[in-house]
gemmi code that builds the backbone of each chain (N, CA, C; Angstrom):
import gemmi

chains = {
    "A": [
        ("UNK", (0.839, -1.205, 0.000), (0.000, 0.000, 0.000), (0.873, 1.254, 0.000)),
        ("UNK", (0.379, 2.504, -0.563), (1.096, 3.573, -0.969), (1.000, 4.121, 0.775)),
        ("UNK", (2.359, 5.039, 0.840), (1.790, 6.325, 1.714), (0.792, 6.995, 1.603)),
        ("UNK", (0.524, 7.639, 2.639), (-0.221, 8.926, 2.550), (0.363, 10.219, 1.670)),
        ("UNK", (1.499, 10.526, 2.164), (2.248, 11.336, 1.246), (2.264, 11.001, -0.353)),
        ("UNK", (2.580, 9.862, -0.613), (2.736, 9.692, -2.006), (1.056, 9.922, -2.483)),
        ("UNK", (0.068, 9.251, -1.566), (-1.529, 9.012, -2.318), (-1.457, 10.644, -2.945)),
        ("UNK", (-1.355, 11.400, -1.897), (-2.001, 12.769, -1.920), (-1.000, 14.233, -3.126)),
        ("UNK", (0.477, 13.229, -3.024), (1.435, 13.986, -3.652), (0.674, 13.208, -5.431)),
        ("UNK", (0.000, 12.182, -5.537), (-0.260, 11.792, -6.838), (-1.240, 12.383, -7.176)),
        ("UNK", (-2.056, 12.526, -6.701), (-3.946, 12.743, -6.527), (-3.787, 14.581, -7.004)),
        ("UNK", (-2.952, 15.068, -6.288), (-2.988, 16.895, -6.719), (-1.826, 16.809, -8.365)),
        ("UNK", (-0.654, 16.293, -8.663), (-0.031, 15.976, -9.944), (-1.502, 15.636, -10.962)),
        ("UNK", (-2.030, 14.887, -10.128), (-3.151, 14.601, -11.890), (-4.592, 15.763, -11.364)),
        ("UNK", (-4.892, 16.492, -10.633), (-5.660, 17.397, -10.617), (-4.531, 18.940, -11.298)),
        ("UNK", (-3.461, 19.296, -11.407), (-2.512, 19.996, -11.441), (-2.096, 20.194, -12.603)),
        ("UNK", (-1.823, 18.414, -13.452), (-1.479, 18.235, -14.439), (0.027, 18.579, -14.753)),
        ("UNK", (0.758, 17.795, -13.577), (2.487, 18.433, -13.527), (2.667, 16.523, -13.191)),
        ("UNK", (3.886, 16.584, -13.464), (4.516, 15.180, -13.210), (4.380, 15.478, -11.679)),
        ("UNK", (4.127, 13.954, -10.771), (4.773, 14.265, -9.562), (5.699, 14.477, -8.658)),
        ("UNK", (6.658, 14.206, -9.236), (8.255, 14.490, -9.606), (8.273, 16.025, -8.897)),
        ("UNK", (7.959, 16.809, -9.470), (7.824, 18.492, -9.453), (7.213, 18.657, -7.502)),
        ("UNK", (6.876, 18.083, -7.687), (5.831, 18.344, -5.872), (6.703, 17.830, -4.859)),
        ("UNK", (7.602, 18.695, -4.548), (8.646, 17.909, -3.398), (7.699, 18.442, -1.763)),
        ("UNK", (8.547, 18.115, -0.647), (7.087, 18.621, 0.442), (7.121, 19.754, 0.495)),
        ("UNK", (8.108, 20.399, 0.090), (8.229, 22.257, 0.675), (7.750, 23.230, -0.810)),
        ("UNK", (7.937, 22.334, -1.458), (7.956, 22.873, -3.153), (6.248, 23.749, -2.926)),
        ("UNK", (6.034, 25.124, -3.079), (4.575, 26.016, -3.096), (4.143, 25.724, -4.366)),
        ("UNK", (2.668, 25.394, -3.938), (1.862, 25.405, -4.971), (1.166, 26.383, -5.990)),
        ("UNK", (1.121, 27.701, -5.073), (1.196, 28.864, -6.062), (2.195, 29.143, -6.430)),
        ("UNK", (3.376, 29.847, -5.549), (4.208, 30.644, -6.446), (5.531, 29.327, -7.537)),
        ("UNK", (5.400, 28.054, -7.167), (5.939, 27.210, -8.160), (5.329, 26.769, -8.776)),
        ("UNK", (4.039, 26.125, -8.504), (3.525, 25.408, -9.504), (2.242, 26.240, -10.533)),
        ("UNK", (2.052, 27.240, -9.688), (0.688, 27.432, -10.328), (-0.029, 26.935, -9.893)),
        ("UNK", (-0.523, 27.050, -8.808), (-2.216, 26.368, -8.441), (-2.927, 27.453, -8.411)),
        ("UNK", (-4.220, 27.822, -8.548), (-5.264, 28.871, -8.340), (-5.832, 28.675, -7.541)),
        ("UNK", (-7.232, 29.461, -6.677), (-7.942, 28.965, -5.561), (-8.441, 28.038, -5.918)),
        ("UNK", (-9.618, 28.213, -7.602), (-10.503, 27.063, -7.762), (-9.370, 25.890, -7.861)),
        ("UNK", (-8.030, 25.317, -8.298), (-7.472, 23.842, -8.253), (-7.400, 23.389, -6.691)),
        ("UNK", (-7.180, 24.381, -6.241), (-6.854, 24.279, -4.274), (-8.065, 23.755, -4.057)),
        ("UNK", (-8.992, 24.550, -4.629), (-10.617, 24.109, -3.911), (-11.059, 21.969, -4.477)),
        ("UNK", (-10.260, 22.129, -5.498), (-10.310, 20.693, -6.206), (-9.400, 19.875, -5.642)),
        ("UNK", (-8.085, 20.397, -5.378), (-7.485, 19.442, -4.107), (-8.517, 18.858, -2.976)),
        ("UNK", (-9.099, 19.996, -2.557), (-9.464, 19.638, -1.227), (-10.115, 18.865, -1.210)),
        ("UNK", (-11.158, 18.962, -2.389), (-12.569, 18.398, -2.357), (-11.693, 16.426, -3.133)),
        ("UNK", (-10.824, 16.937, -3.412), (-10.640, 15.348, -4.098), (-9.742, 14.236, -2.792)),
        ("UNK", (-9.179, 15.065, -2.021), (-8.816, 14.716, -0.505), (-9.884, 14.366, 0.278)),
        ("UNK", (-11.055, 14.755, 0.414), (-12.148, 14.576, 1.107), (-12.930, 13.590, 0.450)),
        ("UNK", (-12.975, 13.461, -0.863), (-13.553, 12.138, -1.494), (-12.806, 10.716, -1.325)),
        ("UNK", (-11.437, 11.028, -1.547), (-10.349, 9.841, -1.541), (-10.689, 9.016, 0.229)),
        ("UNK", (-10.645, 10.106, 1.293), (-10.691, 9.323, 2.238), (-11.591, 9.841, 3.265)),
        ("UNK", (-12.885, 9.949, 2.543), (-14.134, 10.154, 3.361), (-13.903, 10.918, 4.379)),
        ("UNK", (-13.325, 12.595, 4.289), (-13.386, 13.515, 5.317), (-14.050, 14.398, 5.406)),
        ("UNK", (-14.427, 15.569, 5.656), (-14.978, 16.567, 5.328), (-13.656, 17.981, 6.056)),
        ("UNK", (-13.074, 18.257, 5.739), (-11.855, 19.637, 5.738), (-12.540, 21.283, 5.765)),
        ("UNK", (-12.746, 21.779, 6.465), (-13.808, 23.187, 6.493), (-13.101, 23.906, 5.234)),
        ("UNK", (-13.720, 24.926, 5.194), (-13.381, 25.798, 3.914), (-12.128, 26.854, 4.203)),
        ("UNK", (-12.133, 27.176, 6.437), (-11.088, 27.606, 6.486), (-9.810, 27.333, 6.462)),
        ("UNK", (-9.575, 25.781, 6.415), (-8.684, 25.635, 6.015), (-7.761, 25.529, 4.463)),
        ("UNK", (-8.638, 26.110, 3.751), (-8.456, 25.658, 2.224), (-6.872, 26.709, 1.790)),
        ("UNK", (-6.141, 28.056, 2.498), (-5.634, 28.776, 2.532), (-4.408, 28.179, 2.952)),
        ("UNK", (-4.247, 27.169, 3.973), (-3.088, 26.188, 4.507), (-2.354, 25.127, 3.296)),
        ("UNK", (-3.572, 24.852, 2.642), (-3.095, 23.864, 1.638), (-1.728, 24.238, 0.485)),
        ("UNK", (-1.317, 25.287, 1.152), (-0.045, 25.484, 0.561), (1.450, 25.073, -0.227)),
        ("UNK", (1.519, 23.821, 0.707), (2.418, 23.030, 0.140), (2.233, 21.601, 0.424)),
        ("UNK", (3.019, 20.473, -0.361), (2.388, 19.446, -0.067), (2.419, 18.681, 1.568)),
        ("UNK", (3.507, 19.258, 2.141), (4.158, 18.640, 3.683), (2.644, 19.223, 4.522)),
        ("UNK", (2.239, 20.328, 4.170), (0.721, 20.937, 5.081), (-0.190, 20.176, 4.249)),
        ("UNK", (-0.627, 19.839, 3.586), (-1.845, 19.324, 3.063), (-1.612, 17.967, 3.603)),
        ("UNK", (-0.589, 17.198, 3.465), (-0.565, 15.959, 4.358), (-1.325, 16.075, 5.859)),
        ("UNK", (-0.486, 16.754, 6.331), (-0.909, 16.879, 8.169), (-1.747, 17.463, 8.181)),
        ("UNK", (-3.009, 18.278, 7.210), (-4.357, 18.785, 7.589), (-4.820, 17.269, 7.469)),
        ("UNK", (-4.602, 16.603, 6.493), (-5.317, 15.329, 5.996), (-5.419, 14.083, 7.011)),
        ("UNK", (-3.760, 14.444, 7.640), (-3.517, 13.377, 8.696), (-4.576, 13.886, 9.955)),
        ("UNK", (-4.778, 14.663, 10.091), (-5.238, 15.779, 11.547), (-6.915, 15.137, 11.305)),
        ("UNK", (-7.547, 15.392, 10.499), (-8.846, 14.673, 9.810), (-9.149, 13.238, 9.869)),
        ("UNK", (-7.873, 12.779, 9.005), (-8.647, 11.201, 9.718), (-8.223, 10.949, 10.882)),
        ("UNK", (-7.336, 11.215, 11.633), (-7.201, 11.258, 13.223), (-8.500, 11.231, 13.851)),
        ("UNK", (-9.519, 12.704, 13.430), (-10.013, 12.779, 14.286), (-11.566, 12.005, 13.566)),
        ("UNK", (-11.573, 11.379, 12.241), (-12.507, 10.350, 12.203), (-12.727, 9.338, 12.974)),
        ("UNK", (-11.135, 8.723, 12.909), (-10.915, 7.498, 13.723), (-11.488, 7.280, 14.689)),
        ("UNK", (-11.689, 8.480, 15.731), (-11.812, 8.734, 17.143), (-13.025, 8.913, 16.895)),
        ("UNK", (-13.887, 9.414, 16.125), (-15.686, 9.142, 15.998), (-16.082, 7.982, 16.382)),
        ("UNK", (-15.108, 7.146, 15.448), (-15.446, 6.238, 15.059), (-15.622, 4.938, 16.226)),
        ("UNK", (-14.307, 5.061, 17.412), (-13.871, 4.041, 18.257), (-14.603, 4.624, 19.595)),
    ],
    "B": [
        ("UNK", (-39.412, 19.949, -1.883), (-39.295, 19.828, -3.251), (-39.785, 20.760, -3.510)),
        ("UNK", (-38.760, 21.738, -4.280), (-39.381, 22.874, -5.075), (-39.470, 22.844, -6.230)),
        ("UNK", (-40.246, 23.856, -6.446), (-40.078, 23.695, -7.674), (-39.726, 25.793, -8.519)),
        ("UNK", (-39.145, 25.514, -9.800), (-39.507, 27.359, -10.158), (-39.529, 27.356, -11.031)),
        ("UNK", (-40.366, 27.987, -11.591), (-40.623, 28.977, -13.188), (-39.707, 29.575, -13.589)),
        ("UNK", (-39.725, 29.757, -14.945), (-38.635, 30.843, -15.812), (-38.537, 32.209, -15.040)),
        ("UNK", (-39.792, 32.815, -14.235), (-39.407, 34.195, -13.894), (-38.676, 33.893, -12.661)),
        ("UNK", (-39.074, 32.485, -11.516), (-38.306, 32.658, -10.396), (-36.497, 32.847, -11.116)),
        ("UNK", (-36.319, 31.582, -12.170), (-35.418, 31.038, -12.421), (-34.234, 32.429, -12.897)),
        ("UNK", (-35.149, 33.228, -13.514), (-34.393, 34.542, -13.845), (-34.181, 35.137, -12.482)),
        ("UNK", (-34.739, 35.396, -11.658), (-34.019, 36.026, -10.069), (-33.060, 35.268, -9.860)),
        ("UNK", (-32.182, 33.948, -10.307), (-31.300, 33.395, -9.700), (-30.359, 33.750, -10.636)),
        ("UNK", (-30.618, 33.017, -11.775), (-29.014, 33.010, -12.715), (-28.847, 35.050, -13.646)),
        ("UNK", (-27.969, 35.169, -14.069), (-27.613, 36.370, -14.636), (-27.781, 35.670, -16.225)),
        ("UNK", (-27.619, 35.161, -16.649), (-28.005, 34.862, -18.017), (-29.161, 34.896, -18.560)),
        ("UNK", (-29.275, 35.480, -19.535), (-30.668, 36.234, -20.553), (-30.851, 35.706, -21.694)),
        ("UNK", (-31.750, 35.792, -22.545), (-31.886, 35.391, -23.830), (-30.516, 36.618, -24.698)),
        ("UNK", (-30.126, 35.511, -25.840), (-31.005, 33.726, -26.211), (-29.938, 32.968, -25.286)),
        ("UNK", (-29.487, 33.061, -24.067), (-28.351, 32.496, -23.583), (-29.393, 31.528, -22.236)),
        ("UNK", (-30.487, 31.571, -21.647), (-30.854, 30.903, -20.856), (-31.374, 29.513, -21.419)),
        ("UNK", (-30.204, 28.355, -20.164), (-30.688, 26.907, -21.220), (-31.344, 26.129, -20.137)),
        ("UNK", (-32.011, 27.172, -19.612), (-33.363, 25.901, -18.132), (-34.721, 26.631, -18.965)),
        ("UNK", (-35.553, 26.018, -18.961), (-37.220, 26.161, -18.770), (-37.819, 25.934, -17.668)),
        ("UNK", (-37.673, 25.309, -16.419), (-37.922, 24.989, -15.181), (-37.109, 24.173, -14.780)),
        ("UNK", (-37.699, 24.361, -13.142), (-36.406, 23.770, -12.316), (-37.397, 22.850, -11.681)),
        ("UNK", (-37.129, 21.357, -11.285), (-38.400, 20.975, -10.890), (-38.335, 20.359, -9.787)),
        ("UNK", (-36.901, 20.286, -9.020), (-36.513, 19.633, -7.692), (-35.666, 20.287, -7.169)),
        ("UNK", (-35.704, 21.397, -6.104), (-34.765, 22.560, -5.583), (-34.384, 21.842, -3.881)),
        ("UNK", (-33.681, 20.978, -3.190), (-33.362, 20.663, -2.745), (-32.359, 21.582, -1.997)),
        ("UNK", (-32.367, 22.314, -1.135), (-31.145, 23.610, -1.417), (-29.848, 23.055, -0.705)),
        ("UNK", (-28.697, 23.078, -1.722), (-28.143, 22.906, -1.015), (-27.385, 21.641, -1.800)),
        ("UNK", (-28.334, 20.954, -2.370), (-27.765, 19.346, -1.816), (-28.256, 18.920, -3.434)),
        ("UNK", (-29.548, 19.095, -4.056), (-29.946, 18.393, -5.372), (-30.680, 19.560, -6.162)),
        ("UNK", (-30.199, 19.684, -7.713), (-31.197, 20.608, -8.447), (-31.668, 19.938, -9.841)),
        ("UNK", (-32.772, 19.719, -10.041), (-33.279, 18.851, -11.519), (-33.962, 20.269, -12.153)),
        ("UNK", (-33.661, 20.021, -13.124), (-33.906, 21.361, -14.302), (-34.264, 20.719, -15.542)),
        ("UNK", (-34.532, 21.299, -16.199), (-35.121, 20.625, -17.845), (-34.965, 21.935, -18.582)),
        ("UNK", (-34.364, 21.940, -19.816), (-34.645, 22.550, -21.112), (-35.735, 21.896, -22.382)),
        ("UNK", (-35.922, 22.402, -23.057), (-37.304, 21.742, -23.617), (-36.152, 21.710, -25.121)),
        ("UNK", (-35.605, 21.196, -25.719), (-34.882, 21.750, -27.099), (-36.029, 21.851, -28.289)),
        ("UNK", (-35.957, 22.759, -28.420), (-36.963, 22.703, -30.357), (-36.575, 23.289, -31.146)),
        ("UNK", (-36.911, 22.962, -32.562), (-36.412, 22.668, -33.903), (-36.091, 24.242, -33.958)),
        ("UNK", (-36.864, 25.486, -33.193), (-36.343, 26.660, -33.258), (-35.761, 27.131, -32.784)),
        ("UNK", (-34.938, 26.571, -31.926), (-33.541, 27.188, -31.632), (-32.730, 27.697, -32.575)),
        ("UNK", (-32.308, 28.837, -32.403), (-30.726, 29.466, -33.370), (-30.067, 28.380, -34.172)),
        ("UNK", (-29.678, 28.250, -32.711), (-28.495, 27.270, -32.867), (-28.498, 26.115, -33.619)),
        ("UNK", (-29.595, 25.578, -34.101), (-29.862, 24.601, -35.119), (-29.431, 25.006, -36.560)),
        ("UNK", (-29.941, 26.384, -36.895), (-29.306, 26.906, -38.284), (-28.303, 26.287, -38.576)),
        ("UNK", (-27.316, 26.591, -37.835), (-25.591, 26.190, -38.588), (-24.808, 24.926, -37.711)),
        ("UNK", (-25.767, 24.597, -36.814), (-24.948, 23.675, -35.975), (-26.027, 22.041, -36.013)),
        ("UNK", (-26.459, 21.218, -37.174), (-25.528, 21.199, -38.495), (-26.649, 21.535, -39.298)),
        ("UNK", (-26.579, 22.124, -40.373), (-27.285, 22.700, -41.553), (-28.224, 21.470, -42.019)),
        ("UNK", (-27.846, 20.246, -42.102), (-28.376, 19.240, -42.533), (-29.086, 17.926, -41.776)),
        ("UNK", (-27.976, 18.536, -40.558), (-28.365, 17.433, -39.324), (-28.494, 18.164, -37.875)),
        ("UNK", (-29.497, 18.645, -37.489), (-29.627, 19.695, -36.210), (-28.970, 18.584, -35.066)),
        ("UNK", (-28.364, 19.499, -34.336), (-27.748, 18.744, -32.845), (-27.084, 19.722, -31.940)),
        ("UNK", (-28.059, 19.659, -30.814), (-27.292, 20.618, -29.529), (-26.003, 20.687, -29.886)),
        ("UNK", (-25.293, 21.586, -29.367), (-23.829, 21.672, -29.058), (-23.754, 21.439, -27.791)),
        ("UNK", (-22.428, 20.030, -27.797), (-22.127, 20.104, -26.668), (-22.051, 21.262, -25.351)),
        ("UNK", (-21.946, 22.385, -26.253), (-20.618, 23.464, -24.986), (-22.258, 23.614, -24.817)),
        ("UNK", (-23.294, 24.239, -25.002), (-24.753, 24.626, -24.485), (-25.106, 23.571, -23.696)),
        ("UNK", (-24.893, 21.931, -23.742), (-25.313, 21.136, -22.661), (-24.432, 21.482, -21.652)),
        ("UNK", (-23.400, 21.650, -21.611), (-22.286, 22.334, -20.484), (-23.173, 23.624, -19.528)),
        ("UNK", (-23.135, 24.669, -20.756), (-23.935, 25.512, -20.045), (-25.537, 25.541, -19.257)),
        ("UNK", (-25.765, 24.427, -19.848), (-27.491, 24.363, -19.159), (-26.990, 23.668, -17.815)),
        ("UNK", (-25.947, 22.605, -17.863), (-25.712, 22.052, -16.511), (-25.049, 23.529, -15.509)),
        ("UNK", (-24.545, 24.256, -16.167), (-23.495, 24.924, -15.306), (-24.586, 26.115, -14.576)),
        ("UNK", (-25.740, 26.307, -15.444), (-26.924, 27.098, -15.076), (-27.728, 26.881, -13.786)),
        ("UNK", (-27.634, 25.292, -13.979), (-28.239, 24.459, -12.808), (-27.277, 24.427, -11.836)),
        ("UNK", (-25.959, 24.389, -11.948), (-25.456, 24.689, -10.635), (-24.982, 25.989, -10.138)),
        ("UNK", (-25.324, 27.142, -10.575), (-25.656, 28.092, -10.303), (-26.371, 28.567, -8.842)),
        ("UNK", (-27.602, 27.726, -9.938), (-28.969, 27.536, -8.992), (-28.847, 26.529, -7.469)),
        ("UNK", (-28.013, 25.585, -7.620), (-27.354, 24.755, -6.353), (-26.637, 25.691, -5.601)),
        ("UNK", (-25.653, 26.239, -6.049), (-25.044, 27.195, -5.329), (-25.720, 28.444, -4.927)),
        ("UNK", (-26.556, 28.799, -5.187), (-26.997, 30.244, -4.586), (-27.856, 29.070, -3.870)),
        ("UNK", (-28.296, 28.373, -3.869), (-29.449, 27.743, -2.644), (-28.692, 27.234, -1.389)),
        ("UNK", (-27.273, 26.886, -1.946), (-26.550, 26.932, -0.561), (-25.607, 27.601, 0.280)),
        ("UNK", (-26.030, 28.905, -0.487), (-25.483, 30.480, -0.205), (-26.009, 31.430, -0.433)),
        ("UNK", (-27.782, 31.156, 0.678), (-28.935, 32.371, 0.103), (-28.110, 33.821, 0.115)),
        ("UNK", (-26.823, 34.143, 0.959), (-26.366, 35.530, 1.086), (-25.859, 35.681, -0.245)),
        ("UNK", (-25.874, 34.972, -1.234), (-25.041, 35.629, -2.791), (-26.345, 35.733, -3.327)),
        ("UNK", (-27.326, 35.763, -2.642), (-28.810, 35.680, -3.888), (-28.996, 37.410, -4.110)),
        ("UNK", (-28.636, 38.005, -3.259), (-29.172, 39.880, -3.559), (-27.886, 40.269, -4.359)),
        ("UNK", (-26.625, 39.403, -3.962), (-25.587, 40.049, -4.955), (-25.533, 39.738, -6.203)),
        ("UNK", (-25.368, 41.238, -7.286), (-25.040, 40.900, -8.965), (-23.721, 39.939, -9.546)),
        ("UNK", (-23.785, 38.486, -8.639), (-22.539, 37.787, -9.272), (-22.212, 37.551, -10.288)),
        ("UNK", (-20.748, 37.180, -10.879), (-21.152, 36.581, -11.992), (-20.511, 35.465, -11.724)),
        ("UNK", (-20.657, 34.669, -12.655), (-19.912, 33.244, -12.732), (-18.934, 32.776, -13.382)),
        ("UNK", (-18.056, 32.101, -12.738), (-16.856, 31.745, -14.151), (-16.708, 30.183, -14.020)),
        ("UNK", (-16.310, 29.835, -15.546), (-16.235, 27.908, -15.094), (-14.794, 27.901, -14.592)),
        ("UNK", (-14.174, 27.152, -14.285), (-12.890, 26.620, -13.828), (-12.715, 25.703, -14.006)),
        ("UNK", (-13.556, 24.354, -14.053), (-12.796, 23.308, -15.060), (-14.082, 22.947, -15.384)),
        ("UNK", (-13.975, 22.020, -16.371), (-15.233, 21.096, -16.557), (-14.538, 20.059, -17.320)),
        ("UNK", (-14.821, 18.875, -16.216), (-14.750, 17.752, -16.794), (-15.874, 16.570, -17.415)),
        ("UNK", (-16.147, 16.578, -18.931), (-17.205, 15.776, -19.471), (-17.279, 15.060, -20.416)),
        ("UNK", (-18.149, 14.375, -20.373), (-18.312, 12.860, -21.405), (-19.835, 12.976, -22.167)),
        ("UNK", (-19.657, 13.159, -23.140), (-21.078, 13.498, -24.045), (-21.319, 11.841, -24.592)),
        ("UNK", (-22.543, 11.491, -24.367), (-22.647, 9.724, -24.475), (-23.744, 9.528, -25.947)),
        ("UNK", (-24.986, 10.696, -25.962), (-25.669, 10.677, -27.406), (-26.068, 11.796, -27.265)),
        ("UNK", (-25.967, 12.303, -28.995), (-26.811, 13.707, -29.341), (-28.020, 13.916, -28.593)),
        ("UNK", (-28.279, 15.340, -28.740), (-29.800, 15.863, -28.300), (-30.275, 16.917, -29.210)),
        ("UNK", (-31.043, 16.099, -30.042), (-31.727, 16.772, -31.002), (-33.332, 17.428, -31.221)),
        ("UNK", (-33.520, 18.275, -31.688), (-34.985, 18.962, -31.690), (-36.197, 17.356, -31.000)),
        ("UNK", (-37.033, 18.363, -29.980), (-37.692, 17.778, -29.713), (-37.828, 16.939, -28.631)),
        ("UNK", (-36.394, 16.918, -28.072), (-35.896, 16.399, -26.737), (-35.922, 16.989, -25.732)),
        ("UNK", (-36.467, 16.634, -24.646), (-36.637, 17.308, -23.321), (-35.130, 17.081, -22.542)),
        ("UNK", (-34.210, 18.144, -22.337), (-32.713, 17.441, -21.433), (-33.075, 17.929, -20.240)),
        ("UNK", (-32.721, 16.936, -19.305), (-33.292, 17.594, -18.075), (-31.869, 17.239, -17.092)),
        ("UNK", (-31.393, 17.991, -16.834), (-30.046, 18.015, -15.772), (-30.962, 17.683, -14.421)),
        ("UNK", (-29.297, 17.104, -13.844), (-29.439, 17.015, -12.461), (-28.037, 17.552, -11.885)),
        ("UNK", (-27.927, 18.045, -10.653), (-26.897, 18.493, -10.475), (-26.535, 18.337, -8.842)),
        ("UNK", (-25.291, 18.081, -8.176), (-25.452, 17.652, -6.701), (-23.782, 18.277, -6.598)),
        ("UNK", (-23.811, 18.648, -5.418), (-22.761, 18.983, -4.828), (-21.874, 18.002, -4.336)),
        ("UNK", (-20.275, 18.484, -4.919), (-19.151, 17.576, -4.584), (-18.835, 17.977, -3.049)),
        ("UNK", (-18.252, 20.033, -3.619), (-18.272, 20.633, -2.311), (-18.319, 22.244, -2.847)),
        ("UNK", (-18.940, 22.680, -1.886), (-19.597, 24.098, -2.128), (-18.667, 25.180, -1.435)),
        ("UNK", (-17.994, 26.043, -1.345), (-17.460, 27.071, -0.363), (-18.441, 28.507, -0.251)),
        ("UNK", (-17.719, 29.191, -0.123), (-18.336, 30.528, -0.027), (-18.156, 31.201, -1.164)),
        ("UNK", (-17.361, 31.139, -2.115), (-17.931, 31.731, -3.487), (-16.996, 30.833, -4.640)),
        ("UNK", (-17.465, 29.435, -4.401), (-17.324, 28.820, -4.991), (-17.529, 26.991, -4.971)),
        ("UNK", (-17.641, 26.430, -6.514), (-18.550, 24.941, -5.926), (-17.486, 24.110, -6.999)),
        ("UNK", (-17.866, 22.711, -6.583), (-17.526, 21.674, -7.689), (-19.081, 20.947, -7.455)),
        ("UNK", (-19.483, 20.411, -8.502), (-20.338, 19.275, -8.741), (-20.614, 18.961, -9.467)),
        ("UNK", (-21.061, 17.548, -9.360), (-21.866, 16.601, -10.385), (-22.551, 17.024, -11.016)),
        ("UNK", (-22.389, 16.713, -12.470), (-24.037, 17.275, -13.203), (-23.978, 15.846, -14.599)),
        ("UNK", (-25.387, 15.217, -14.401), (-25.562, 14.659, -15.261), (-27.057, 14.760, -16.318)),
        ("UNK", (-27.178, 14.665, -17.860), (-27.921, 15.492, -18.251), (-28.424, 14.395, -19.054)),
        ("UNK", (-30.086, 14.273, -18.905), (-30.929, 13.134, -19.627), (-31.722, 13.158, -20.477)),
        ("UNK", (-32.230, 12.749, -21.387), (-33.043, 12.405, -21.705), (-34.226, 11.305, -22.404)),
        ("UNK", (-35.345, 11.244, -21.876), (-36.155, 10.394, -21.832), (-35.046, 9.228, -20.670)),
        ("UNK", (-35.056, 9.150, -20.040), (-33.828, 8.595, -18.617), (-32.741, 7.962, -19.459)),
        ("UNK", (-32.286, 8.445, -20.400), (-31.305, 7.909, -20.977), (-29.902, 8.934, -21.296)),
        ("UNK", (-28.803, 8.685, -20.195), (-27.983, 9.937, -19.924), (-27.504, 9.780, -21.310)),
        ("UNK", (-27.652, 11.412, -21.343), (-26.800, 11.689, -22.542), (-25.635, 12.948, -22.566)),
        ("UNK", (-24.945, 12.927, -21.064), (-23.624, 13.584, -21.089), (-23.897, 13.670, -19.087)),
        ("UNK", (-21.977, 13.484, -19.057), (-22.509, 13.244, -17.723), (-20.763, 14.359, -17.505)),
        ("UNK", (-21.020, 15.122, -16.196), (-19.474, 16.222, -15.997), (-19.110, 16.471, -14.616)),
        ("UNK", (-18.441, 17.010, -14.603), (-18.122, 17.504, -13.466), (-17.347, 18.934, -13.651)),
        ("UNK", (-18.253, 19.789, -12.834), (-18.164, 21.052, -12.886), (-17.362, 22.144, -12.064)),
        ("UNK", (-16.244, 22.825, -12.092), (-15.929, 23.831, -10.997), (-16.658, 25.086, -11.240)),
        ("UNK", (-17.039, 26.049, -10.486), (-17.569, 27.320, -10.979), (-17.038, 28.109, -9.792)),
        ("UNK", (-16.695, 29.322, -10.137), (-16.421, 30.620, -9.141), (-17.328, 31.249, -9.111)),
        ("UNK", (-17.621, 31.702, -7.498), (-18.407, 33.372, -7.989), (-17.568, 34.236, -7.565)),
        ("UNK", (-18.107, 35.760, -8.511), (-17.347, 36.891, -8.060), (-17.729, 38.139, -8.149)),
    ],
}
model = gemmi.Model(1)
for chain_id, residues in chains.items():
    chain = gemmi.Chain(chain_id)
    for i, (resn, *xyz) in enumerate(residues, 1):
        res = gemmi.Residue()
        res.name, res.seqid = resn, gemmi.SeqId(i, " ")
        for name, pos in zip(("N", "CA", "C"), xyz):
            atom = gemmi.Atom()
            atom.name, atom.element = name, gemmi.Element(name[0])
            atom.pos, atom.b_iso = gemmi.Position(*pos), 0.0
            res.add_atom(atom)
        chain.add_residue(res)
    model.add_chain(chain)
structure = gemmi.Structure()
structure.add_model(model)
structure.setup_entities()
């Protein structure tokens, strides 16, 4: 099974349309890659489909680079888990 | 279950003739589900040249009738953008056109939220007729 890092570093490359190669963890998604709000807003929402979360809208501004979009993601299902048990 | 007429339907979207592609909206769910229908007939414009010999919607107008309908999703799950003059922009659209829709066909979209923000949505929109999909997308839209 993949990481988390790799799922999420693949999942924004094909919403992005950049090799994933290019997405190192510190590497910015605006001022390197070009992301806009609406692709950020398509990250999020494709993070929240992949592993059944729901991520508020204030955090959509954090999703900055890929090392923070991990640990919002990790922080989320953390606190599914704990619904859940 | 709501439902709205062409005049409610004009208080929601900013698009006017000959650019409006709903005739009614017939399941307003706010928030969460919007079913809409265009009625297509042989007098549309757009039949003239799109094809001279063989009439057939244009894809990009089934785009826009879905993108109309989520419009209408989005201001229902953001009554505070309903008094503002927004406008709309697409941001992506991803779609699969499966059979023509030609004079005489009722297309009736459906449209559901992926995820909605505050001035801005992604969602589902799939577009039928007689229950036989005939283009199915996925939509980003901004407001601004």
């Amino acid at each position: 099974m993949q990481d988390i890092d790799t799922e999420i570093r693949d999942l924004i490359a094909a919403i992005i349309e950049k090799e994933p190669e290019k997405i190192g963890p510190e590497t910015r998604f605006m001022e390197d890659l070009g992301v806009d709000s609406m692709m950020a807003l398509e990250i999020l929402a494709a993070i929240e489909k992949k592993y059944k979360i729901v991520i508020p809208e204030e955090k959509l501004p954090e999703l900055a680079t890929l090392s923070a979009t991990v640990k919002i993601a990790r922080e989320y299902l953390a606190g599914k888990k704990n619904e859940q048990s | 279950m709501n439902s709205l007429n062409i005049e409610e339907i004009y208080k929601i979207i900013p698009q006017r003739f000959p650019f409006v592609m709903l005739d009614r909206v017939t399941e307003l769910e706010p928030g969460k589900k919007v079913v809409a229908f265009k009625n297509v007939s042989y007098n549309e414009e757009f039949f003239e040249g799109h094809f001279p010999s063989r009439p057939v919607m244009p894809g990009a107008l089934i785009i826009e009738a879905m993108a109309q309908a989520s419009i209408i999703l989005f201001s229902s799950a953001k009554p505070a953008v309903q008094d503002k003059q927004l406008t709309y922009y697409l941001g992506a659209v991803k779609v699969r056109f499966l059979h023509p829709v030609v004079p005489g066909d009722q297309l009736v979209i459906t449209v559901e939220p992926l995820k909605v923000v505050s001035s801005a949505a992604i969602v589902k929109a799939a577009a039928r007729v007689l229950d036989k999909e005939v283009a199915s997308a996925e939509i980003s839209l901004v407001a601004k």
